[in-house]
C-alpha positions in Angstrom: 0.0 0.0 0.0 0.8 3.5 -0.9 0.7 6.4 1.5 0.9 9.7 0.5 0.8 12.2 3.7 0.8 16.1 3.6 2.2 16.3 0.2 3.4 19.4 -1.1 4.6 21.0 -4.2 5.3 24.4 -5.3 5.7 25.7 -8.4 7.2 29.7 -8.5 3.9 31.4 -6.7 1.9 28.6 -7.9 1.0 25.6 -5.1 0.0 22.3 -7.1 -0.5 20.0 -3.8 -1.1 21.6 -0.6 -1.5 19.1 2.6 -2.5 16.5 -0.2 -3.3 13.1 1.7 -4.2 9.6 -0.8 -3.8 6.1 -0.5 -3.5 3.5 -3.1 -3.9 0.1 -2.1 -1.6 -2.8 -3.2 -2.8 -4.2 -6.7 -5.3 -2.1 -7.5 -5.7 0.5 -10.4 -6.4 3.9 -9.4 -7.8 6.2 -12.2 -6.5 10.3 -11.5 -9.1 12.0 -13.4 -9.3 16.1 -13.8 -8.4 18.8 -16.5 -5.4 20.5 -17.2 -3.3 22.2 -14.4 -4.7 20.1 -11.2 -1.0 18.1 -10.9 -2.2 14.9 -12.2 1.5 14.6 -14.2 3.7 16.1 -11.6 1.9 14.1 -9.2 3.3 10.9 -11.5 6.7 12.5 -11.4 7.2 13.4 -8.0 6.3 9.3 -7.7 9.1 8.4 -10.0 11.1 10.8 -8.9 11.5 12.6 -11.7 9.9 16.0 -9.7 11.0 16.7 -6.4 8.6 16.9 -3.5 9.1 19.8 -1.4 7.6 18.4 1.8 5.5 15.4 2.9 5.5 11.9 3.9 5.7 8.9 1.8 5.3 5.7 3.3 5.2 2.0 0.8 4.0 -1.2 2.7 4.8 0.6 6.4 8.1 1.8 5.3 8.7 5.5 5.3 10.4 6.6 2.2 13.3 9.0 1.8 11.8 11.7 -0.8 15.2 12.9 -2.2 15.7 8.9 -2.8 12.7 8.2 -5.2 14.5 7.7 -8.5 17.0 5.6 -6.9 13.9 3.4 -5.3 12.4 2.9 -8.7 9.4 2.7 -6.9 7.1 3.9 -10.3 8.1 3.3 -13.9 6.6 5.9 -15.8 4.8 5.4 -19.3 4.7 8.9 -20.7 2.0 10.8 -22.7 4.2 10.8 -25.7 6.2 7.5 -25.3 9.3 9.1 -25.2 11.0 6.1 -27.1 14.5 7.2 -28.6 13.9 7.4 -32.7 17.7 6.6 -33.4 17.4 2.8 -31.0 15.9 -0.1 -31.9 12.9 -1.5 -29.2 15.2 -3.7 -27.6 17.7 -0.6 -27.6 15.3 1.7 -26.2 14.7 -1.1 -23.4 18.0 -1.7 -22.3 19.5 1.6 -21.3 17.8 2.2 -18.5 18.8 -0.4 -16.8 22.5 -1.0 -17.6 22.7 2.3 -16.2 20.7 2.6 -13.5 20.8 -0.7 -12.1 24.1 -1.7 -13.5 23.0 -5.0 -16.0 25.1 -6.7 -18.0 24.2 -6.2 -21.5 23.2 -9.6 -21.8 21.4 -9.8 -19.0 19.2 -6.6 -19.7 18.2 -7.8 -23.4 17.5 -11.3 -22.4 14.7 -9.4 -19.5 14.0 -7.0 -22.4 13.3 -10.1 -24.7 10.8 -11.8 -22.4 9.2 -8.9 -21.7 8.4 -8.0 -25.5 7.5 -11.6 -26.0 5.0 -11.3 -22.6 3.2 -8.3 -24.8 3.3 -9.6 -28.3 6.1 -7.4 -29.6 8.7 -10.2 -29.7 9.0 -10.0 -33.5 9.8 -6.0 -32.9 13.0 -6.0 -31.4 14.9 -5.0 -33.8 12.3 -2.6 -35.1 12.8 1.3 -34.5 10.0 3.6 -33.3 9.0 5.3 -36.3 8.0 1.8 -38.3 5.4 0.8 -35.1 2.2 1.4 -34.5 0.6 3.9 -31.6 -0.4 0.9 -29.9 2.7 -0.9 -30.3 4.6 1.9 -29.5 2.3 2.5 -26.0 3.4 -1.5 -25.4 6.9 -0.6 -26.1 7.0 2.3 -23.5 5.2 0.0 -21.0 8.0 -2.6 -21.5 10.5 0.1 -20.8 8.7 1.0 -17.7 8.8 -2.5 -16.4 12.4 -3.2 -17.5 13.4 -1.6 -13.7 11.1 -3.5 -11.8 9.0 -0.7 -10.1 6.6 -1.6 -7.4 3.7 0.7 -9.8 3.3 1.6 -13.5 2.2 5.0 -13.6 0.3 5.9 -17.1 0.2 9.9 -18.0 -2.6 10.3 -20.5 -2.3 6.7 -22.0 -5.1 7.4 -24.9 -4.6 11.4 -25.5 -4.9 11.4 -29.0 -5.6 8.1 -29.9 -7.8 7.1 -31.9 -11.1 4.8 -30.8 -9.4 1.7 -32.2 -6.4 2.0 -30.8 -7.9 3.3 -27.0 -9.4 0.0 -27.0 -6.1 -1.3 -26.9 -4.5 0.5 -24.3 -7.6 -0.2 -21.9 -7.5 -4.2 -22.5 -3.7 -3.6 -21.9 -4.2 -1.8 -18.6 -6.8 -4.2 -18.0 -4.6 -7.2 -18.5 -1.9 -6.1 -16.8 -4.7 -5.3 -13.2 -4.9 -9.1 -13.1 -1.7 -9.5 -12.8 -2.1 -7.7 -9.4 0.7 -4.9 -10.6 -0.5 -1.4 -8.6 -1.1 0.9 -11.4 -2.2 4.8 -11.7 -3.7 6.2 -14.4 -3.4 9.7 -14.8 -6.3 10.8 -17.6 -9.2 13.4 -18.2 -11.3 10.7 -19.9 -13.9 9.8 -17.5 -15.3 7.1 -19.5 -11.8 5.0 -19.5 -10.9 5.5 -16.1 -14.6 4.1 -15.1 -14.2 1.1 -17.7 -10.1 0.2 -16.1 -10.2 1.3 -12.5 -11.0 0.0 -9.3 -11.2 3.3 -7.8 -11.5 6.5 -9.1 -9.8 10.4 -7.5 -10.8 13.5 -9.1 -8.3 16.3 -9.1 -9.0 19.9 -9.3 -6.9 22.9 -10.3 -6.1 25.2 -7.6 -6.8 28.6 -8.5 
């Protein structure tokens, strides 16, 4: 279980969180549902580390968190908005780097987990592929494989179907969906109501503060 106490964040004279409490159970899908400018994002950040908190308590499973330590923790993968996926790598490429340097793989070891993974979503005959020849939807799997290549306790999702078509929506919701029976903790960051309510188990609506 997740524990978010007090959180805070500050943004110039701008306050996104402000004695922000939420709790996200273990294995459960949490939808994050609000327009533009509430924090959903930098909420996903701050998770992975990739924003710093400026005060607040984070506690995972009864363990209180160091904030400044988040990115080393590798407690969220992050699947961003816009994938993100390097245009000059191949998939397995794009896969790999995190982790040899981050967590210090061997080559080897990193593309045979990168591998398994892709052959787990159905992109196994993609590895050599680059970015540009795949698919939205294969391109969302790609980034989700990337995310799971460090082994986070949660996959956080930023906007998983902005701009996708209806076809291809479907397919990141059966994906989510798949991946909830797995029991993986996932959050879902998205100002589509009707997605959140067809892939979560619980649903927290953000507002902007003005």
């Amino acid at each position: 279980m997740l524990e978010l106490r007090k959180l805070s964040k500050q943004f110039g004279n701008k306050q996104i969180f402000s004695d922000y409490d939420l709790v996200i159970p273990e294995g459960q899908t949490i939808a994050i549902v609000g327009q533009s400018g509430g924090g959903k994002t930098t909420l996903l950040r701050m998770l992975a580390g990739l924003e710093s908190i400026d005060s607040g308590t984070l506690i995972y499973n009864g363990e209180e968190l160091p904030l400044e330590e988040l990115e080393k923790r590798h407690l969220l993968g992050f699947v961003f908005q816009d994938f993100q996926l390097f245009p000059h790598l191949s998939v397995v490429e794009n896969l790999i780097l995190s982790p040899i340097k981050t967590q210090k793989l061997s080559e080897k070891a990193a593309r045979d987990k990168a591998l398994k993974l892709l052959e787990t979503l159905g992109l196994a005959n993609h590895a050599a592929a680059y970015p540009f020849s795949l698919s939205g939807g294969q391109k969302q799997r790609v980034a989700l494989a990337r995310a799971m290549m460090i082994d986070p306790e949660i996959i956080g999702y930023d906007e998983p179907t902005s701009a996708l078509d209806p076809e291809l929506r479907k397919e990141v919701e059966k994906l989510i969906l798949e991946n909830r029976k797995t029991g993986i903790t996932q959050i879902v960051v998205t100002h589509d109501l009707q997605f959140a309510e067809n892939i979560a188990d619980q649903i927290i609506r953000i507002e902007p503060k003005h």
